[in-house]
C-alpha positions as CSV (number, residue, x, y, z in Angstrom):
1,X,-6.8,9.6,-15.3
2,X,-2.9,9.5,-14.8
3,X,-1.7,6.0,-15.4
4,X,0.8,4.8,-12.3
5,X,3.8,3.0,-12.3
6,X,3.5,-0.6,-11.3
7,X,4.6,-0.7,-7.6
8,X,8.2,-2.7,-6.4
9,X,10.0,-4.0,-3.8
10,X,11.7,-1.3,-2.0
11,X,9.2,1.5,-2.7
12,X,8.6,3.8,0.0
13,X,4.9,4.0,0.8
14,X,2.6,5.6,3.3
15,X,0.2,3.7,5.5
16,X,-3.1,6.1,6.1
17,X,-5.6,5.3,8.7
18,X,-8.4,7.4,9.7
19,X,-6.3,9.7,12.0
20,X,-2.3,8.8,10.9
21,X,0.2,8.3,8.6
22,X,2.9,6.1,9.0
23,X,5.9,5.6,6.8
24,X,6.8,2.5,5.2
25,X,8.2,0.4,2.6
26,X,6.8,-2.7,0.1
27,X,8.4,-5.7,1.3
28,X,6.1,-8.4,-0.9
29,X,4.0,-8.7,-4.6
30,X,2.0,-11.1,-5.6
31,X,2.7,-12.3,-9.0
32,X,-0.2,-10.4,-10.0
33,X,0.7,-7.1,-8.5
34,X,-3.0,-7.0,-7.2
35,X,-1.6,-7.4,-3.4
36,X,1.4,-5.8,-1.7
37,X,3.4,-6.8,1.7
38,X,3.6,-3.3,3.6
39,X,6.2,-3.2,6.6
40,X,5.8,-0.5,8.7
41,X,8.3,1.8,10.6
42,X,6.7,1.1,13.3
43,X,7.3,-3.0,12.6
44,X,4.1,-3.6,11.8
45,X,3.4,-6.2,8.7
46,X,-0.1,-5.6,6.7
47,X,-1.4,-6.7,3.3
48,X,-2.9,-4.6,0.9
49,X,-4.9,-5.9,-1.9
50,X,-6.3,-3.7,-4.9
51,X,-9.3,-2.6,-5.0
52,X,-11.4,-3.0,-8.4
53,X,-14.1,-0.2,-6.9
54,X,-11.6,2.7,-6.2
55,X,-8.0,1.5,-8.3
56,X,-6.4,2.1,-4.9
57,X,-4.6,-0.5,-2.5
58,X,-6.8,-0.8,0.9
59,X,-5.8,-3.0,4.3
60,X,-7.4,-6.6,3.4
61,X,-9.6,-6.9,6.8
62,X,-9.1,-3.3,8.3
63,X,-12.0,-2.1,9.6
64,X,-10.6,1.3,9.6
65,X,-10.0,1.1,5.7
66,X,-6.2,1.8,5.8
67,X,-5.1,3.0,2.3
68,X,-1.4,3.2,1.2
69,X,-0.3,6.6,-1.0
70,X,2.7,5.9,-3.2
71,X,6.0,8.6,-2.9
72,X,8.6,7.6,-5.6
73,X,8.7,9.9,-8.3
74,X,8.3,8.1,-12.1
C-alpha cells in the first residue's frame, strides 16, 4: 500500500458525497493529524476524522459518509 503524505493547511481537497463532489481546501489539524477542518467552495465548514477501519478521512456525523480525496502531487 502507497504510503501518503501527511495532509496541511492549504491543501486542496475534494469533498465526496454519495452523488457530488465539491472542491475544497484544509483549513484546520489537529495536533494529531487524525482530524482535518475542510472549508468548502461552497462555504460550508465540516470535520473529517480518520478512520482506523478504512485509513481514509470520513465526515464525523454524516450520515451520507462524505469522504475527502487528496489532489496535491508529492
Amino acid at each position: 500500500m502507497p504510503v501518503r503524505r501527511p495532509p496541511h493547511i492549504g491543501q486542496h481537497v475534494e469533498v465526496v458525497f454519495l452523488g457530488a463532489t465539491v472542491p475544497g481546501v484544509i483549513d484546520g489539524i489537529d495536533e494529531q493529524e487524525r482530524r482535518l477542518l475542510v472549508l468548502t467552495e461552497e462555504g460550508e465548514e465540516i470535520t473529517f476524522a480518520l478512520s482506523r477501519a478504512t485509513g481514509q478521512f470520513v465526515a464525523e456525523g454524516s450520515p451520507t459518509g462524505a469522504r475527502l480525496v487528496f489532489h496535491d502531487p508529492w
